[in-house]
N, C-alpha and C positions, 0 to 999 in steps of 0.2 A: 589166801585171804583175798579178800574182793576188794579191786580198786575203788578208791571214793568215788571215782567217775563213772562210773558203771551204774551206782545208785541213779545217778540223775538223768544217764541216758534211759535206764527203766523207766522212770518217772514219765521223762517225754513223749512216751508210748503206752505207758499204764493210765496215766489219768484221762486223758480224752478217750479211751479203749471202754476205761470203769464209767466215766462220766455220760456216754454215750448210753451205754447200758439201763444206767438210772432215769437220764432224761426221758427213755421208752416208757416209762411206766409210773413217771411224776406226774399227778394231776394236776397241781397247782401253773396255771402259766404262768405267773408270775415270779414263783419260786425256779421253773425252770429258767426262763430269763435268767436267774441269777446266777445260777450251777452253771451256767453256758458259761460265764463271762467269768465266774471264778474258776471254773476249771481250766480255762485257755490263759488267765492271770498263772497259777499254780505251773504250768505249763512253761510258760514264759519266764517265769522264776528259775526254774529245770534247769533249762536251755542255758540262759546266762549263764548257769555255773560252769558249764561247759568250755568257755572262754579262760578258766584258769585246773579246770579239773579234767584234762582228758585220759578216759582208758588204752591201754591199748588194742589196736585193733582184733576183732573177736572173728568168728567164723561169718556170723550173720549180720554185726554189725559193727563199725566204724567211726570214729570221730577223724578229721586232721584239719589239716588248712584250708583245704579245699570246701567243705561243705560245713564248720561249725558256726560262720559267721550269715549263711542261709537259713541255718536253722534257729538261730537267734532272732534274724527279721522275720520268716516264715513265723515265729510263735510272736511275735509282736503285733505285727499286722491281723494275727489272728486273734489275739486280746482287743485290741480296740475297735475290728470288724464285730465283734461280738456285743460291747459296749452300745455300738451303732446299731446291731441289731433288735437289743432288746427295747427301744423307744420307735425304733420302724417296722418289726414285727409286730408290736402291739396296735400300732396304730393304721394295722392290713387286718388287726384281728377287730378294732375296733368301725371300721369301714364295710366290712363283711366280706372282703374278697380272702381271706383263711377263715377255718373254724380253729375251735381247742384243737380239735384231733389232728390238725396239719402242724398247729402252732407247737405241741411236743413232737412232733414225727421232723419240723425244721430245723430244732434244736440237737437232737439225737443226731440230725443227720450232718448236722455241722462238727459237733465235734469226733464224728465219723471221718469224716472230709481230712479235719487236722489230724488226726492218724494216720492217715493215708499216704501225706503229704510229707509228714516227720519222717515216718519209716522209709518213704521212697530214699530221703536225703540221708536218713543214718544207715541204711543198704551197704551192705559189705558184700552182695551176691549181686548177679547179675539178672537172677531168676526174681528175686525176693523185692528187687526193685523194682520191676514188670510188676507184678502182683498188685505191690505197694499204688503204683502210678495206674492201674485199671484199678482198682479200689476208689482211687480220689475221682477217677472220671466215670465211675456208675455212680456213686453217689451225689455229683454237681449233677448228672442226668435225672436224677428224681428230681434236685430240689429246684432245676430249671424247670421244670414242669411242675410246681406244687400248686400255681394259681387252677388250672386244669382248663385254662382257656383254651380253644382250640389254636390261635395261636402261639399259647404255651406249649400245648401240648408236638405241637408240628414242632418249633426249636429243637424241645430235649428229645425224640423223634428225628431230627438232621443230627443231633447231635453226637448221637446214640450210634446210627448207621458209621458216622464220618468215621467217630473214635474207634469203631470197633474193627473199623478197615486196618485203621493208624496203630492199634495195639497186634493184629495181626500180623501187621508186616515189622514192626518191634520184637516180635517172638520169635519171628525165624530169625532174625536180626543177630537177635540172643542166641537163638543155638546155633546158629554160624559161628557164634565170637566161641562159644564151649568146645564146639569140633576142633577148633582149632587150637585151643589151650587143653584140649583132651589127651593127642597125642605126644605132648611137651611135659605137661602136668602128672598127668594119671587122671583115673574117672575119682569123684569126689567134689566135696564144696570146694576144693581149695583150684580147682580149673572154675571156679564160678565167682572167686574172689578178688576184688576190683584192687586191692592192695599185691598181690601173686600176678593178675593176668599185666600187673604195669612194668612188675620188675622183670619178667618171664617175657612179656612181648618181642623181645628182640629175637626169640625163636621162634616165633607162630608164623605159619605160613604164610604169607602177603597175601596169596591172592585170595583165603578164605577172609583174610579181616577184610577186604577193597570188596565185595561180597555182602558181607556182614555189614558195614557203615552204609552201603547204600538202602540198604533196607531199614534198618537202626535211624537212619537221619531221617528216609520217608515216613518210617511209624510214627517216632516222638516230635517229627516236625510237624503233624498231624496237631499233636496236643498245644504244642507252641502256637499253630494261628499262623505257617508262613505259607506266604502264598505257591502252589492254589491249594492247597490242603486250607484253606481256614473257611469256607461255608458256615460251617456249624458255629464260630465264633459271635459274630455280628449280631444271628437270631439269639442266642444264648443272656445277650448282654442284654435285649431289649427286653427278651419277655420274662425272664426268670427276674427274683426277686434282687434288689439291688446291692444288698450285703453277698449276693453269691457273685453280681458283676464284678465287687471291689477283690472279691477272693479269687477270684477266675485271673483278674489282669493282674493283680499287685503279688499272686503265690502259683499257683496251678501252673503258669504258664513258664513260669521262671523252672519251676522243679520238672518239667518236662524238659527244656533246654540243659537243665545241670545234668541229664542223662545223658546228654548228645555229648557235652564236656568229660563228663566221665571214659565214655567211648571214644572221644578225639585223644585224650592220653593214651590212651592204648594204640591207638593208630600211630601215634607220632612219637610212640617209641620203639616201633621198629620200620628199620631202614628201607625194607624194600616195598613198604605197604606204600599206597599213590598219598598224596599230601590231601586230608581232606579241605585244607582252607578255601578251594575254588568253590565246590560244590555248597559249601556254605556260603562265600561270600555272593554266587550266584542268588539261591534263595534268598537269601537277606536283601542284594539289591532290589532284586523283583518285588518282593515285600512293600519294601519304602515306595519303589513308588507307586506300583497299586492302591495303594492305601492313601497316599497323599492326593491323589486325584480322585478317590470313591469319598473323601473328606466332604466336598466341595456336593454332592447327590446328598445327603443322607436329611431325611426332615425329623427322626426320633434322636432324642438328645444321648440316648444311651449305645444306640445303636453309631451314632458319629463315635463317642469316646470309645467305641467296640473297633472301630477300624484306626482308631490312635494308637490302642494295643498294637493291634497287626503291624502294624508304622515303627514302635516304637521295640517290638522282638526281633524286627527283620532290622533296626539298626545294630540290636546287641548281637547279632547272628551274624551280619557282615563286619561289626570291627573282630568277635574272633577269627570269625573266616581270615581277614587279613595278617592276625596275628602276628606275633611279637610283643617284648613286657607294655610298651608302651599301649598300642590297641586293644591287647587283653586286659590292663592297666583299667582302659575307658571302659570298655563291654561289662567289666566288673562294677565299676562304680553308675555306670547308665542303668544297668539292670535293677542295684540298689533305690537309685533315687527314682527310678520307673515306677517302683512296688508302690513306697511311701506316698509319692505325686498323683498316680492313676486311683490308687485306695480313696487317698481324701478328697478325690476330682468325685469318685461314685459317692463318698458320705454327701458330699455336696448337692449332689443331681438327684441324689435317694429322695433331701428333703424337698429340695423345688419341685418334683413330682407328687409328692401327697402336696404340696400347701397350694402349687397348681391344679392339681388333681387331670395330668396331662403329662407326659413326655413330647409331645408332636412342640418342636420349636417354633415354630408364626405365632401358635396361642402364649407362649413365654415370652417375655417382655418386659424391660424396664425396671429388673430386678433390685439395680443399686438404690434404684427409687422407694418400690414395694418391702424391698425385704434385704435391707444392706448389707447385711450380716451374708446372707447366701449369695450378694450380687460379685459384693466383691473379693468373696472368700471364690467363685467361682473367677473369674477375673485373676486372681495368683494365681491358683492352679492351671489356669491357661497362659499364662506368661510363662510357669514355670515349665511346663510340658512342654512347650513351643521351641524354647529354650533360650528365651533370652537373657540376659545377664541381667543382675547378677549369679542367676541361679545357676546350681552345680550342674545342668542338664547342658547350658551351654557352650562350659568346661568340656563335658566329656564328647560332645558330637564334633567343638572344635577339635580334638587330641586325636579325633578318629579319620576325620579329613585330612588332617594336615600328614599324616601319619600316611594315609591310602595316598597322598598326592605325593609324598616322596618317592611311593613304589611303582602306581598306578596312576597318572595323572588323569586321563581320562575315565577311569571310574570314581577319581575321586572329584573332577566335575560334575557328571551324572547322580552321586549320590549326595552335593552339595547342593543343587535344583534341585533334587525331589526334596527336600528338609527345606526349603524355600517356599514349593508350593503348599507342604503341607501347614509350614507357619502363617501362610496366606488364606488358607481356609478355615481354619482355627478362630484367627484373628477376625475373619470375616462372620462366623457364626459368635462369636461372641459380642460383636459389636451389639447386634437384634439383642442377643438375649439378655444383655447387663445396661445395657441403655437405651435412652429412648423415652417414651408414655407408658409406665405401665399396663400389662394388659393380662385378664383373668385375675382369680381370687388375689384378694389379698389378707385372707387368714393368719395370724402370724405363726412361727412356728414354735410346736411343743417338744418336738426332740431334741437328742444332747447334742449339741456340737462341739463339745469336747475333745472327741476321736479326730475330726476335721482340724482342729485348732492344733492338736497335738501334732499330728503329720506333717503339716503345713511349717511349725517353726524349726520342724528337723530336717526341712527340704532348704528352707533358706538357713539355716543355722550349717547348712554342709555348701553351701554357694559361697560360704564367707571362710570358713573354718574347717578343716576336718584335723580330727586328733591323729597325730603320729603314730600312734599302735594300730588304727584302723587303716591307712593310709601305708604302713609298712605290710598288713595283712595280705590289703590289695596286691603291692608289688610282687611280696614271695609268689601269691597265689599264679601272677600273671607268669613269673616264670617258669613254673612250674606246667601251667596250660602250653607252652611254645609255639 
């Protein structure tokens, strides 16, 4: 008899699959607008159930601790990116820079994307999760490119090359980590299966995994954005459409990182493999502060919150590196309230760029004034990002310093400045663009800011509060990561 939970994880991966389908070949744009945002609702509903309904693990697919409560934000963030899309899509289709035929081809290819992105996270193979994760990254490569501006087209173009370096060196990655559970295992899915290779690692050769993770960290560190693998990051945010920047930072980058997690269990449950935490906590450092001083250059407003991402992976990437319940504890909850914060930092920026009809910041100005609603709805989202109190981002960068400064005092000065400078240029680019004389259009705006609104009081709703079941989740989870 088939587990109730099995229904729903189908579900997770049937409707955006069916819905994608439809959307190819629906004329009405309006109607697809709709079918996007209910089928990623429908999707979302799935998922949830997931939370009290889990199967057990199958050959190709998976629910546990580790990845159910990603896949519940991953389909939430993908419902209200959808919401958001269908009021800034229409109004790229009412501007002239999409026609119909891009407007069903962005729709299809979004809820393509959210397939992509499900299946990498419910992946019980090591193979099926590669697939999954180059699936979601050719598809952000069309829909980075859908304006077909040349410098649209040059983005998804860098994009395209970087990924496909970074999925290559994930492959051999992968069949390193197989060869190695080949001879322990037997040939078969069950040497490819992420529940066997965790309990079974304590016999796999060391030096094929120490092998396998450095390859494995450079591919999908590739799709994370840590430096210098992030190139393709920065152009992707600016020139692609800005419902795919909220998806790129608030999802995509996150389920590329849960891959490297995935693989750090495997490494740190056998004894003789090297510890990966250096190797990460290195990238991660480098990251922050790369990113917090390229903060301080950047004149497009999409393309600064593109190198916040980078800032803000390489901090979730150095507190696992550093590891322990407590640092895993933070990386978990920074990751979460990253999605939620960075998603409704782009709803925000999506609209000031049509009501400006400009991303370049010197012509942005004075927003609290022209347009309060987006001045200071942008205003939270940078306090919250920055991390000032009371917001949970705070919480978790403090828990991560203080944590690295017991083990590491000196990295964890070095990576307390860089979170200094980057809060310094943050603060410094928003001073121009939330106050001041306003300056360009002052059109008011016609999209929903509903999606924005919603984000927003679940990022200060978790600064204040967070529920005991979520918050227990966290902990198993952290110890479980080691």
């Amino acid at each position: 008899m088939t587990e109730p939970g099995s229904f729903f994880v189908g579900a997770v991966l049937i409707i955006p699959a069916v819905s994608a389908a439809l959307l190819v070949v629906l004329p009405d744009d309006r109607a697809a607008a709709r079918l996007n945002a209910l089928a990623a609702f429908l999707t979302f509903v799935a998922a949830s159930v997931l939370f009290v309904e889990r199967p057990s693990p199958g050959r190709y697919l998976i629910v546990d601790d580790l990845n159910v409560v990603f896949i519940v934000l991953s389909t939430f963030i993908g419902f209200t990116t959808s919401v958001f899309s269908a009021s800034y899509i229409a109004h790229e289709l009412e501007t002239g820079r999409l026609t119909p035929r891009y407007l069903r081809f962005y729709h299809a290819m979004y809820q393509t994307l959210m397939f992509g992105m499900n299946l990498a996270l419910l992946s019980n193979n090591v193979g099926l999760m590669w697939v999954a994760i180059e699936l979601a990254t050719l598809t952000t490569v069309l829909m980075v490119g859908i304006y077909r501006t040349p410098a649209a087209l040059e983005a998804a173009w860098k994009y395209f090359l970087l990924g496909s370096v970074g999925i290559a060196l994930a492959l051999f990655g992968t069949i390193l980590v197989y060869l190695a559970a080949h001879s322990i295992v037997g040939e078969g899915l069950d040497a490819m299966a992420w529940n066997v290779l965790v309990q079974r690692s304590p016999e796999f050769d060391p030096a094929l995994l120490n092998l396998a993770f450095l390859f494995l960290l450079l591919g999908y560190g590739t799709k994370v954005g840590l430096v210098p693998l992030h190139a393709w990051l920065p152009d992707a945010h600016a020139e692609g459409p800005t419902p795919i920047s909220a998806v790129l930072s608030g999802l995509l980058l996150n389920v590329a990182l849960f891959a490297v997690l995935r693989f750090k269990s495997v490494m740190s449950a056998n004894p003789g493999a090297f510890a990966p935490g250096p190797l990460m906590v290195s990238l991660g450092l480098i990251s922050v502060i790369f990113a917090s001083f390229m903060l301080y250059r950047r004149q497009d407003i999409k393309r600064m919150f593109g190198y916040s991402s980078i800032e803000h992976m390489g901090i979730i990437t150095f507190a696992f590196g550093v590891g322990g319940p407590l640092a895993n504890f933070a990386g978990l909850l920074h990751m979460t309230l990253h999605s939620l914060t960075k998603s409704a930092i782009f709803f925000c920026v999506g609209h000031i760029a049509q009501v400006k009809g400009t991303q370049h910041m010197p012509d942005i100005r004075g927003l609290t004034v022209s347009h309060p609603v987006l001045g200071w709805g942008l205003a939270f989202g940078v306090v919250a990002i920055a991390g000032l109190p009371p917001m949970g981002i705070f919480m978790t960068e403090f828990l991560i310093v203080t944590t690295t400064f017991a083990r590491h005092p000196v990295l964890a000065v070095v990576f307390g400045l860089s979170l200094l400078v980057a809060f310094g240029a943050l603060l410094l680019r928003l001073n121009g663009l939330a106050f001041g004389e306003p300056h360009g259009s002052l059109a008011p705006v016609k999209a929903s800011l509903v999606p924005m609104f919603a984000h927003f009081a679940l990022v200060f709703a978790a600064g204040i509060w967070l529920p005991p079941a979520l918050v227990a989740w966290f902990q198993n989870v952290a110890s479980l990561l080691k």
